[in-house]
N, C-alpha and C positions, 0 to 999 in steps of 0.2 A: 590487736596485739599480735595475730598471729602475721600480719602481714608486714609488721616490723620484725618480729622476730625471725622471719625467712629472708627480710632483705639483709639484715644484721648475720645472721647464719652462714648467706651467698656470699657477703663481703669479707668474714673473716675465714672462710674457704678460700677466695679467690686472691686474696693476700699472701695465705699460705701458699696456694701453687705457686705464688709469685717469688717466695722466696725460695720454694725448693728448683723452682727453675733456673735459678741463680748460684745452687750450690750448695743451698744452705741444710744442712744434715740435723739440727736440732731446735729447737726454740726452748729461751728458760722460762719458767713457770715460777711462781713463788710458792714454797709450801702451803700458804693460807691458800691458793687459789685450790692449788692440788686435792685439799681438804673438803673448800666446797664441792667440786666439782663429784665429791667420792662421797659424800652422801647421798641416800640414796632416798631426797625428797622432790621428785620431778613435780615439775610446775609450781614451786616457789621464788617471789624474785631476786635475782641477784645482779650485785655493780658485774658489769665486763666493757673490759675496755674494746673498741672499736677500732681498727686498725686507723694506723696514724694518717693524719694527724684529730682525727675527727674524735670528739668528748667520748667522757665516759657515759652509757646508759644501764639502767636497769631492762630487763628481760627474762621472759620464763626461761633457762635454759635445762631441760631434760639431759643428766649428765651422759647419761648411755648416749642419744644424739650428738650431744658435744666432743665426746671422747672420739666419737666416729670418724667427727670433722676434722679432729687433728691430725693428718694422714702423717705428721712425723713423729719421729721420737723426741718424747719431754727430757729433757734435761733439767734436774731440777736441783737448786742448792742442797750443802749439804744438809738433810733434815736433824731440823732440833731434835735432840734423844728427846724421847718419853718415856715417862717412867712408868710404869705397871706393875698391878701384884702378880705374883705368879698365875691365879686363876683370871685375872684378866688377860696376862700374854699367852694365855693357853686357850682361850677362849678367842682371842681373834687370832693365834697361828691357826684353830679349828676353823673358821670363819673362811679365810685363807684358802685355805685345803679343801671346802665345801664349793669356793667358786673355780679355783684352779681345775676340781675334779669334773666338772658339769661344763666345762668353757669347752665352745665349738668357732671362736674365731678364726679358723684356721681347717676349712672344712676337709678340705684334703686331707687334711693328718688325722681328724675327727673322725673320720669315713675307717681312715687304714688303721688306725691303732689299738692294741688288744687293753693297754693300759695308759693312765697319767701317771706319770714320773714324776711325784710331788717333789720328792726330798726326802731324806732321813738322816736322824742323830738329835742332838742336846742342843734344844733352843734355845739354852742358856750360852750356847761353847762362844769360845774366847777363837776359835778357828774353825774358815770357814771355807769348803772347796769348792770352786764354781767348774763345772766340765760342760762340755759341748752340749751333747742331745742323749739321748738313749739309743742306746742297739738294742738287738732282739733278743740278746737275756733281760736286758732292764725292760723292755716293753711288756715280754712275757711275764716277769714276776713284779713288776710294780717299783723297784726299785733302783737307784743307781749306783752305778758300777760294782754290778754283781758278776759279770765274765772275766775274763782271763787281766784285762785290765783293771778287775773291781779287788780284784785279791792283791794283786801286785802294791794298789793300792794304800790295800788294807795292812802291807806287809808295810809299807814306806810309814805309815801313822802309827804302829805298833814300833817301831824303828826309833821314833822319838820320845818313845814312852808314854805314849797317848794308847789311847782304843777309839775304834772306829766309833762307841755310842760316846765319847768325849768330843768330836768334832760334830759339826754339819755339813752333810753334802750336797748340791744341788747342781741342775743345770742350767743353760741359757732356755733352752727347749724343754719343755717337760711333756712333749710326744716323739714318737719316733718317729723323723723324716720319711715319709713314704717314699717308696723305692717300685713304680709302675711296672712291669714286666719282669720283675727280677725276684727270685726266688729267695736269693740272701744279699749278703752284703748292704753297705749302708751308703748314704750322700751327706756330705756337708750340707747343716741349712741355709736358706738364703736369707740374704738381708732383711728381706720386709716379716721372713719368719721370725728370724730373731727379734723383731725393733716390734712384735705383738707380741708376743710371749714375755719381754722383758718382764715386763711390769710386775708380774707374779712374781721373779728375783727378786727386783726391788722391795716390794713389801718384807720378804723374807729376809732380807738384809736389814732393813729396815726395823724388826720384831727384835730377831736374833742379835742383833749392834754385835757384831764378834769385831775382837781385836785387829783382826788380821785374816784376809781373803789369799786366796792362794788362785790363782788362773793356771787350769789344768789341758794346753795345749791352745795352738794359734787362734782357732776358731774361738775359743771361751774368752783369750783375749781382742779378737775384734768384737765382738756381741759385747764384753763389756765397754771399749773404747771407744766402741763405734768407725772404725777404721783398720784395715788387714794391716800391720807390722806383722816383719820376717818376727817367729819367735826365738829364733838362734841370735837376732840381735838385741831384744829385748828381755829374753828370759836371766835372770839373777839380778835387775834392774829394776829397783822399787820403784813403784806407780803407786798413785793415791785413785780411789774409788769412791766414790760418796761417803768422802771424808777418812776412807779406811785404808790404812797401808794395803797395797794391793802387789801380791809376788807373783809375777807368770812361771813358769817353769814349763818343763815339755810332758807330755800327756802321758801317764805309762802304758798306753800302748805303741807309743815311738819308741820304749824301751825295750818292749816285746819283740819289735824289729830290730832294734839296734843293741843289743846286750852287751856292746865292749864298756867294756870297766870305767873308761873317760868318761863316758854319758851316763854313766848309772849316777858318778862323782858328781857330774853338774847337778844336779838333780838334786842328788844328796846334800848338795854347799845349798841346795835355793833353801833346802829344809831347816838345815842351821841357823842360815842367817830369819827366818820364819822364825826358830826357836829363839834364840837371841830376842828378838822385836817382842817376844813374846815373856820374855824373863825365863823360859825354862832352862832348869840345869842341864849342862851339858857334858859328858864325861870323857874321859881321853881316848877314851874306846869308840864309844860315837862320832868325834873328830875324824878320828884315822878310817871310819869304813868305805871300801872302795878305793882307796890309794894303793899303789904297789908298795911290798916291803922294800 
């Protein structure tokens, strides 16, 4: 068994390099396979298909191996909602948060980082913010967008008549990009950072089912689309996400830099139209902030 199992292993490896050498940036999966494979009973058997055109076989596949072998990112439909009681979605967001905190895929960031940047707010929320990575206030205290862009933030969601414990925040990354020789400042992550780390969004999207995802700056929307679009061409221009109206907007700390009144407005209009999708009331006073008299 085990010398089928390494020829079958070698072959659906060497298929993949085959596509990614061709271009190919994701493979779909079906949620049932997703399911099996996210159990965690190594060495019981399971149907997997062989790359084409050759049958399907059974094989012990050990999912931690398996996942290994995937060297790309899963693209997978959009998942059926489940339903849960509250102490069951509370009990695998916990589950969640138990593996996210202990994960060392990513040894580099593993080694440099003081914290994991789970997430925080209402697993229940109807809205939900995806941002890049963490900087070194979020690394330092565990959570995100707690610096100069975490208030600004919190100012923009307090703006729509929300509170910051009414949404969920998360990132693509939930460590801080090591930054080798440099005392501050931060890096964009790289692709293959983001296309590991995903997965932990996913699930958390996944728990959460919120209404309406918001992408907070270019990087949060390539990590989610898998591909760099300008955000000045794509930001107020609804996208779908795993099934979820998906709004990019620009990050506030491009607002930090950029303060004229025009860019605070676009931002403001992505927030509106987020409220709208959202059925929240919206008042005349809310309409008009950031327009000139």
């Amino acid at each position: 068994m085990s010398s089928v199992y390494d020829q079958l292993l070698d072959a659906t490896i060497q298929h993949l390099e085959d596509l990614k050498s061709r271009g190919t940036r994701s493979v779909a999966v079906s949620p049932d396979t997703l399911r099996a494979l996210a159990q965690p009973m190594a060495g019981v058997l399971r149907p997997v298909a062989a790359p084409p055109p050759g049958p399907a076989v059974a094989v012990r596949v050990p999912p931690a191996k398996a996942a290994a072998a995937l060297d790309l990112p899963v693209v997978s439909p959009q998942p059926a909602a489940v339903t849960r009681s509250a102490s069951e979605k509370a009990a695998a967001f916990e589950d969640l948060r138990r593996r996210a905190l202990a994960c060392v895929r990513c040894p580099q960031l593993a080694a440099a980082r003081k914290s994991v940047v789970f997430g925080v707010g209402n697993i229940d929320a109807e809205l939900m913010f995806v941002g890049e990575a963490p900087g070194a206030d979020e690394d330092a205290q565990g959570e995100p967008f707690v610096g100069r862009a975490g208030e600004l933030l919190t100012k923009i969601i307090l703006a729509t008549g929300l509170k910051r414990s009414d949404v969920y925040i998360g990132n693509i990354l939930k460590c801080r990009p090591d930054t080798p020789g440099q005392s501050s400042g931060n890096r964009k992550p790289t692709a293959e950072e983001m296309q590991t780390c995903i997965p932990y969004l996913h699930e958390q999207i996944d728990l959460i089912q919120p209404k309406v995802l918001v992408a907070l700056g270019a990087t949060a929307v390539e990590g989610l689309l898998g591909k760099p679009i300008g955000i000045t061409k794509l930001r107020g221009n609804w996208q779908t996400y795993r099934g979820i109206p998906l709004m990019p907007t620009y990050h506030p700390a491009y607002l930090l830099r950029n303060q004229a009144m025009s860019e605070k407005r676009k931002v403001w209009e992505d927030m509106l139209a987020v409220m709208e999708k959202l059925g929240m009331p919206i008042s005349e006073k809310q309409r008009g902030y950031f327009l000139r008299g």
